[in-house]
Backbone as numpy.savetxt, mean C-alpha at the origin, in Angstrom:
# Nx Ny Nz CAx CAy CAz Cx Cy Cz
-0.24 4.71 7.97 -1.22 3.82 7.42 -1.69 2.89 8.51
-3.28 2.83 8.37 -3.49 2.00 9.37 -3.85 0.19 8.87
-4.88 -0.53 9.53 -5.67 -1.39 8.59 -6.31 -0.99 7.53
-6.96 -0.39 7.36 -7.29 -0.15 6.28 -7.84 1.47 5.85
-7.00 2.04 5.79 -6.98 3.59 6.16 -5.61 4.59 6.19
-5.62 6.11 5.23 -4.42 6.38 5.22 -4.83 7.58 6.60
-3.74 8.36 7.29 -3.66 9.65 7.56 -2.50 10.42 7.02
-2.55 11.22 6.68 -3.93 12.26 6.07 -4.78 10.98 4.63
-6.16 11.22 4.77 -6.69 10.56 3.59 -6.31 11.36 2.11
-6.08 12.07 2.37 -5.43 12.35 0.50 -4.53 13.72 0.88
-3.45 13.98 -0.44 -2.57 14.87 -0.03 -2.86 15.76 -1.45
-3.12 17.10 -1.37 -2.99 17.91 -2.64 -1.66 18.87 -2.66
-1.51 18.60 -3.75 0.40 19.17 -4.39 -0.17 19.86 -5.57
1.39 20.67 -5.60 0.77 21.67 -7.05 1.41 20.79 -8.11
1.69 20.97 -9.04 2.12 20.89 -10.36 3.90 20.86 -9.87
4.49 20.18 -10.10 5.93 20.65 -10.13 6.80 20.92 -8.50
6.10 20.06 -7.94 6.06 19.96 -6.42 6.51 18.98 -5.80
7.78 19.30 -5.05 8.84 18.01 -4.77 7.88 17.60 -3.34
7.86 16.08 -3.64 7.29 15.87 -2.23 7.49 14.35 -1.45
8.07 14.41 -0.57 8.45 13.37 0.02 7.54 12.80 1.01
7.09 11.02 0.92 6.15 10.37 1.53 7.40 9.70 2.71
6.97 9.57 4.16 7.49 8.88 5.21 6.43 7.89 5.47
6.22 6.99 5.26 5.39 5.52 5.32 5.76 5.53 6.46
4.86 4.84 6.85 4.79 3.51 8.55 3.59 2.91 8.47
3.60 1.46 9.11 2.06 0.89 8.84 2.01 0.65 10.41
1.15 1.29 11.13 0.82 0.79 12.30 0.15 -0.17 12.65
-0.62 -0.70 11.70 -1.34 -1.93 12.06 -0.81 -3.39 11.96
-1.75 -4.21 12.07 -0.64 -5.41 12.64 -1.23 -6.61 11.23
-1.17 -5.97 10.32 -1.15 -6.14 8.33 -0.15 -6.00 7.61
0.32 -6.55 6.80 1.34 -5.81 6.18 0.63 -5.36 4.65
1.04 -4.15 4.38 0.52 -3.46 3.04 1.66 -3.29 2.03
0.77 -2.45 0.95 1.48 -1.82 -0.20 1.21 -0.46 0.27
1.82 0.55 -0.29 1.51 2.13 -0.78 1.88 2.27 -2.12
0.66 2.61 -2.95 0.60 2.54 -4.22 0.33 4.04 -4.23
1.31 5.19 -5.28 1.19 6.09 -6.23 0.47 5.63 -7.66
-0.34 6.50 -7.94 -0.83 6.11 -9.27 -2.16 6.93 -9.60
-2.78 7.46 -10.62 -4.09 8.04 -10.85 -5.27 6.91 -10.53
-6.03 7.25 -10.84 -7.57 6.55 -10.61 -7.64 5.71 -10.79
-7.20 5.08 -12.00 -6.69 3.96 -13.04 -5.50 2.66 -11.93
-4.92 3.24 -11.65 -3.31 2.32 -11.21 -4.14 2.19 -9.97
-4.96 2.67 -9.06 -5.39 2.22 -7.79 -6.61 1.54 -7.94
-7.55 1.43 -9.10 -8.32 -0.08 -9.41 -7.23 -0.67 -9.48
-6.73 -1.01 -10.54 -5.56 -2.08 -11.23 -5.18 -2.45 -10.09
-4.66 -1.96 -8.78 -4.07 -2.58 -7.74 -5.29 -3.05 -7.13
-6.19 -3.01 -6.51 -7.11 -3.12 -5.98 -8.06 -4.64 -6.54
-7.66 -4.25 -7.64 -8.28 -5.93 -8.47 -7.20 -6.95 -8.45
-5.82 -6.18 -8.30 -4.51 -7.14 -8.69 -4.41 -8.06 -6.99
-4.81 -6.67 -6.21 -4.59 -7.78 -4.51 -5.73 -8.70 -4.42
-7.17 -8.57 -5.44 -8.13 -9.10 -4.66 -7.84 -10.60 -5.53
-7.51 -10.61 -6.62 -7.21 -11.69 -7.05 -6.20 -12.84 -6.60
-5.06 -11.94 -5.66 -3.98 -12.85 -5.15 -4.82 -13.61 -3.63
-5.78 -13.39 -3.46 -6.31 -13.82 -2.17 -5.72 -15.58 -1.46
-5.64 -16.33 -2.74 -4.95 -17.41 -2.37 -3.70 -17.69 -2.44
-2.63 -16.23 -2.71 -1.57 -16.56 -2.69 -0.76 -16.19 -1.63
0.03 -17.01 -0.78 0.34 -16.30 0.48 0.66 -15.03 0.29
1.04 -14.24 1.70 0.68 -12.93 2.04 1.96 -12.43 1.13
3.27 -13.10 1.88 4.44 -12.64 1.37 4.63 -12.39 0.17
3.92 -12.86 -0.89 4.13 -12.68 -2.12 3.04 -12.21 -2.89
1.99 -11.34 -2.11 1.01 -10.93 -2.75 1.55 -9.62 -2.75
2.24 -9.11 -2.17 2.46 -7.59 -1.86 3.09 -6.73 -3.08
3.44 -6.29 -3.81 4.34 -5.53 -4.88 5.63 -5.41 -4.09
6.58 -5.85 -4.03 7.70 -5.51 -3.79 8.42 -4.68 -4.95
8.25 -5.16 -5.81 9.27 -4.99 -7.13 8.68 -3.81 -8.43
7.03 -3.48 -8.07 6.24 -2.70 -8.86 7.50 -1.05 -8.61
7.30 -0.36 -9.79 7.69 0.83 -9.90 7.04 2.25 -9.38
6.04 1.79 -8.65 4.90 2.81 -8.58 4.45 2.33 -7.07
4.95 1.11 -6.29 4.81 0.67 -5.43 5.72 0.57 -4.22
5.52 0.66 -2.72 6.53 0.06 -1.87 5.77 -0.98 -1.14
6.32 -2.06 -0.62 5.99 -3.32 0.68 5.73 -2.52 1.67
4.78 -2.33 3.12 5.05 -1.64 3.82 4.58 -2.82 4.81
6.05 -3.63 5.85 5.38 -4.60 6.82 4.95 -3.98 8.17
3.88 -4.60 8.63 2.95 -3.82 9.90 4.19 -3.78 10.70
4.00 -2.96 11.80 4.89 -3.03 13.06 4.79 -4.34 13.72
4.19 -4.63 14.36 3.96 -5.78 15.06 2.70 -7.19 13.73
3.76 -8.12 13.63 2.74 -8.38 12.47 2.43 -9.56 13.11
0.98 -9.88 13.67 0.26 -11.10 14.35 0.36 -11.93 12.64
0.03 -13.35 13.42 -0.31 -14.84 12.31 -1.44 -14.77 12.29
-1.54 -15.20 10.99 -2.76 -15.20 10.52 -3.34 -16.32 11.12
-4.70 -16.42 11.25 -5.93 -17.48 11.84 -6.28 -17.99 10.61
């Protein structure tokens, strides 16, 4: 994961298809990686834009079921 960008941009699986994600965020952001249909990635997407005034650390989903924290490698301060 970069700033704002996955590689590969989408992954197709069959039906019944064990599949294991290896995260890393190379950029110097810290993110989420959200699983979810069409639906759960608005819902997140409206849920981060609304936290905009809440610091970073606690905007992230740590604790969501469908979610992981992913902190950048090198994470610069914010300006």
């Amino acid at each position: 994961m970069g700033d704002m960008r996955f590689d590969p941009a989408a992954v197709t699986v069959k039906t019944g298809e064990n599949i294991r994600f290896v995260i890393s965020n190379t950029s110097s952001v810290d993110h989420d990686f959200t699983l979810g249909d069409a639906a759960a990635q608005l819902l997140h997407r409206q849920e981060m834009a609304r936290m905009t005034d809440i610091a970073a650390e606690h905007a992230h989903h740590r604790h969501h079921y469908n979610a992981i924290y992913v902190p950048a490698v090198i994470a610069l301060p914010m300006l």
